[in-house]
N, C-alpha and C positions, 0 to 999 in steps of 0.2 A: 551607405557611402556618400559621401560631398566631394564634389567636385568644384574646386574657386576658379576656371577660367573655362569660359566656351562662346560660342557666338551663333545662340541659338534663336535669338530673336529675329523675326523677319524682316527685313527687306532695311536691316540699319548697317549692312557691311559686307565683307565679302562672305560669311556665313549662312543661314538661312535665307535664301531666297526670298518666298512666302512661305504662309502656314503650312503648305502641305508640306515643307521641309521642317517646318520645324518640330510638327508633331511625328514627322518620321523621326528624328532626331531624338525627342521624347521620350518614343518607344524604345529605341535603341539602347536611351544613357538606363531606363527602365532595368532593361535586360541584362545590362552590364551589372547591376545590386545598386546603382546612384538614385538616391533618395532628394538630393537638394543640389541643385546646380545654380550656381553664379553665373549670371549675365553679362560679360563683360566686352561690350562690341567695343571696336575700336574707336577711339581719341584723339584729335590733332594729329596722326602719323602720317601729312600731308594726305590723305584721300577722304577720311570720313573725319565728322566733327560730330561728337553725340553726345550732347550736355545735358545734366542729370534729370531736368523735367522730363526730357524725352523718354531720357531710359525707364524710369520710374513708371511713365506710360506705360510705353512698351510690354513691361515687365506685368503690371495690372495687367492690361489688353490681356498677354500668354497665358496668363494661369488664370486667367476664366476658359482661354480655349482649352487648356489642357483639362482644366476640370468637366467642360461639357463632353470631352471624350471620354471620359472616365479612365486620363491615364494619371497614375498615382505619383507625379512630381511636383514637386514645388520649385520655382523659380525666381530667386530673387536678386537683389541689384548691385550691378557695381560696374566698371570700365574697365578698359586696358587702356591705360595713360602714356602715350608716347612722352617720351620727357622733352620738354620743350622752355623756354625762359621764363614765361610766362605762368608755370604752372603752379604757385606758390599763392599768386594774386588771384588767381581764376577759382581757386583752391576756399579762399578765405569770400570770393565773389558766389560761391555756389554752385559755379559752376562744374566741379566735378564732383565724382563719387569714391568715399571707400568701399568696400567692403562690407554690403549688408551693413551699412551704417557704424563698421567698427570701425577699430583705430589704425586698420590694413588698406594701402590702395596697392592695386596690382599694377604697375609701372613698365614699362616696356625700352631699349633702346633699339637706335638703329639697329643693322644686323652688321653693320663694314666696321662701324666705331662706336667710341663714349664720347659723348660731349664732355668738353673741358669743367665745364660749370656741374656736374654731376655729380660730383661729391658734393660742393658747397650745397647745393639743393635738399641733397640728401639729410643735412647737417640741417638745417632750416624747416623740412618736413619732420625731422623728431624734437625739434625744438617746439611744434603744433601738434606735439602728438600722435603723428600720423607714422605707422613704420611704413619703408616702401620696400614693396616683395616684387623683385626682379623675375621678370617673366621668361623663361626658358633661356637663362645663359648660357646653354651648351648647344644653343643653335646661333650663338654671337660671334662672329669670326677673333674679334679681340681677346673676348675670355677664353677661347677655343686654344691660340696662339698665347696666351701671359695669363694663367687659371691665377696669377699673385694678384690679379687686380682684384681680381670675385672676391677673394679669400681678403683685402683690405676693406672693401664694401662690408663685407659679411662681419671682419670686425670690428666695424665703426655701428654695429647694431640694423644692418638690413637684412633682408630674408632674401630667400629666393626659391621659385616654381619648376623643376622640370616636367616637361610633358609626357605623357604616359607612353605614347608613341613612339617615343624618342631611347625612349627605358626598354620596350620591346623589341628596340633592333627596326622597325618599321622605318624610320629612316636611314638607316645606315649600322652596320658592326662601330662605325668611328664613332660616331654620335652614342650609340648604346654604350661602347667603354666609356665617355668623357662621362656620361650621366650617372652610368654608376661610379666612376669616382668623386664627381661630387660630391654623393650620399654620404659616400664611404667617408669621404675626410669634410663631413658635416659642412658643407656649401650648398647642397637643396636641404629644403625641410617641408614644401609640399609635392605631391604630385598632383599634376591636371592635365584634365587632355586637351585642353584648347581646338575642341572641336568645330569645324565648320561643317560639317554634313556627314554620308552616312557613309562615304564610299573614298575618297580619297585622305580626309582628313578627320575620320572618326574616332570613337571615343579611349577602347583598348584599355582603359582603367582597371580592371579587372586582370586582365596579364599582366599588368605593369605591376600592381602589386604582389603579384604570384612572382615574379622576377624580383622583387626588390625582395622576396620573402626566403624565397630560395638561396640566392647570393649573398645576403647580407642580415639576413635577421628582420630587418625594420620596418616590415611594412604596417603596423601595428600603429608605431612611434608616429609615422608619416598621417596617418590616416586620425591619429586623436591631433595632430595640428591640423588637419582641417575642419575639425570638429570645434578644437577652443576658440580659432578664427570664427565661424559664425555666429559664437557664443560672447564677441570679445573677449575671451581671456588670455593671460599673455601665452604666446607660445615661444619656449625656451629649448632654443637648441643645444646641443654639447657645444662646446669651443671648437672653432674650426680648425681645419690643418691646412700649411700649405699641401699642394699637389709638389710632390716633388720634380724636379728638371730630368727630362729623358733625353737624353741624347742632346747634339753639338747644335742642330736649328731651336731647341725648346729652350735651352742654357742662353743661345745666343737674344730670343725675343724674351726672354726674361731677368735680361740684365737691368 
């Protein structure tokens, strides 16, 4: 199993502390069946700034410790890119990372809005080859409230991540329906657990796709996207669907 988003390196964000968290965390994604986990600490989200040498560090530093414990993971590199004006130039400056060096970076918005300029960005990052795969939309109060904007991203050619957590109901029954309607009307195409530690925001990837396997069929489909993503190659979702309008508040934010 791969896992594209967690925040298991230590002491670069609100995720691992230090190493003894991180190697708990290790064990953990271990026992879950996670064989390759993405490093993706946070980016310009106004608190932390972790530009690619560092990560890159980092990432070496972990899997020499994980290898002197002799726990069976590999780790390797990449961000969770807060979208910000900037990140186009920073982009072509070095300063960020895809995806294990593919043509994937994993992108993040606020959690209240989208910035205005987010599509055009979006339009500008596949014009350089880069697709940008939206990090857990169904914990965004906007695509929560107008799932038509997801579904316009999505078919303007970006991706998107929900989190495994969120798919088990561990956040909420609201949160679990909106995530499997995503699947369902093809608006996620990975899961991840975007883990910070062992206890409050852990890994659950394993249920998650026992749930997406159960309800839906797909957890197969989801799990070889994030296999082609480490491997670069394209991954090709069905054509999305709108979610359709429920009721007189969904009709009304979705005019």
């Amino acid at each position: 199993m791969i896992d594209i988003h967690s925040h298991i390196l230590p002491g670069m964000d609100d995720g691992a502390a230090h190493e003894a968290d991180t190697l708990a965390m290790a064990k953990a994604a271990v026992d879950e069946g996670i064989k390759t986990i993405v490093a993706t600490p946070h980016h310009q989200n106004g608190t932390y700034t972790n530009e690619a040498p560092i990560v890159e560090g980092a990432v070496d530093q972990t899997n020499a410790l994980l290898h002197h414990h002799g726990i069976p993971l590999t780790v390797i590199a990449g961000q969770e890119v807060r979208v910000y004006g900037e990140l186009l130039e920073d982009l072509k400056a070095g300063h960020l990372l895809t995806l294990h060096g593919s043509a994937y970076m994993l992108v993040e918005f606020p959690s209240n809005y989208i910035p205005r300029f987010a599509s055009s960005l979006f339009y500008d990052l596949q014009l350089e080859g880069v697709t940008p795969i939206i990090a857990h939309p169904e914990r965004n109060k906007v695509f929560m409230e107008k799932p038509s904007l997801l579904y316009r991203y999505i078919q303007n050619g970006a991706l998107s991540q929900v989190t495994a957590a969120s798919v088990t109901g561990h956040f909420g029954k609201k949160l679990q329906k909106f995530s499997l309607e995503l699947i369902d009307h093809n608006l996620a195409h990975f899961i991840a657990s975007d883990a910070h530690n062992t206890t409050s925001r852990g890994f659950y990837m394993d249920k998650a796709y026992n749930v997406i396997e159960q309800k839906l069929g797909r957890a197969k489909e989801m799990q070889d996207h994030a296999e082609k993503l480490i491997h670069n190659q394209p991954v090709i979702g069905d054509a999305p669907n709108e979610i359709q309008a429920k009721g007189l508040l969904h009709k009304l934010f979705n005019r």
